[in-house]
C-alpha positions as CSV (number, residue, x, y, z in Angstrom):
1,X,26.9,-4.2,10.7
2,X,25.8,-8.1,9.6
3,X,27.7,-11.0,11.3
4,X,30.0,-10.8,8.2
5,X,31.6,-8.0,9.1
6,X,31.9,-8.4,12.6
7,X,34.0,-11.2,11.8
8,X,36.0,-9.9,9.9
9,X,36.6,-6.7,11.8
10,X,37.5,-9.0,14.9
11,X,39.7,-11.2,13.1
12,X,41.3,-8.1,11.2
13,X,42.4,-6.7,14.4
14,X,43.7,-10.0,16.2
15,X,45.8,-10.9,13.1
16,X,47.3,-7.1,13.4
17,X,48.2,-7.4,16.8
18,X,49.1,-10.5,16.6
19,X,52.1,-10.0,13.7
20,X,53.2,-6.8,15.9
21,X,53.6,-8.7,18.9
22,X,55.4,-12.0,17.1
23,X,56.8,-10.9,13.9
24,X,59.0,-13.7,13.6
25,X,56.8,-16.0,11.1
26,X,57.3,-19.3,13.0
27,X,55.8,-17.7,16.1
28,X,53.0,-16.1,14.4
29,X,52.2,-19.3,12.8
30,X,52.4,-21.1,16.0
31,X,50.4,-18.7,17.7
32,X,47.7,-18.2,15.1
33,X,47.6,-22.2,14.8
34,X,46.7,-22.4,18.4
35,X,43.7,-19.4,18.3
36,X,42.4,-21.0,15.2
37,X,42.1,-24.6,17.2
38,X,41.0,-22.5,19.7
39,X,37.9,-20.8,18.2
40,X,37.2,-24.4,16.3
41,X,36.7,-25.8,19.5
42,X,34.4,-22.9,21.0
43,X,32.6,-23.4,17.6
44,X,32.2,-27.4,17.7
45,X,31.1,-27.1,21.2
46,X,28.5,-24.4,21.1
47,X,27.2,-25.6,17.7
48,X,26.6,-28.8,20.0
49,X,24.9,-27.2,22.6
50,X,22.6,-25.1,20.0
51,X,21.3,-28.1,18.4
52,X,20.6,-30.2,21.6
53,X,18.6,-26.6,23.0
54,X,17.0,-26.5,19.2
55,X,16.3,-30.4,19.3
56,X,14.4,-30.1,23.0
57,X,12.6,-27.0,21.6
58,X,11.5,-28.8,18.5
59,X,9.9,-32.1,20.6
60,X,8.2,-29.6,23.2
61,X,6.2,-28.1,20.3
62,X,5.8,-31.4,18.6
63,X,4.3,-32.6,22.3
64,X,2.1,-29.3,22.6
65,X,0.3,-29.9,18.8
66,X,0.0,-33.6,20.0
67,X,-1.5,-33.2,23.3
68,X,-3.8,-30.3,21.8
């Protein structure tokens, strides 16, 4: 299974559960609202934390072909 459809498995099932457990439309919206900000935030802050680690990686090769 590619990361596609891991996605959208994951997402399929929250969104089911989530409209059984609130299935009042304003509280589904709120509550959806709130995971989406949610995983946004995970997102931002891990894409952050990838490119720093990616960054560092790139300039202790660039130092190993130097000091070769």
């Amino acid at each position: 299974m590619d990361y596609k459809e891991r996605l959208a498995d994951a997402h399929k099932a929250a969104i089911e559960l989530i409209e059984e457990k609130f299935p009042d439309m304003t509280e589904f919206e709120e509550v959806t609202t709130r995971i989406y900000d949610y995983a946004g935030a995970c997102e931002d802050v891990y894409m952050e934390i990838g490119l720093q680690c990616g960054f560092m990686l790139a300039m202790q090769m660039f130092h190993n072909v130097q000091t070769k």
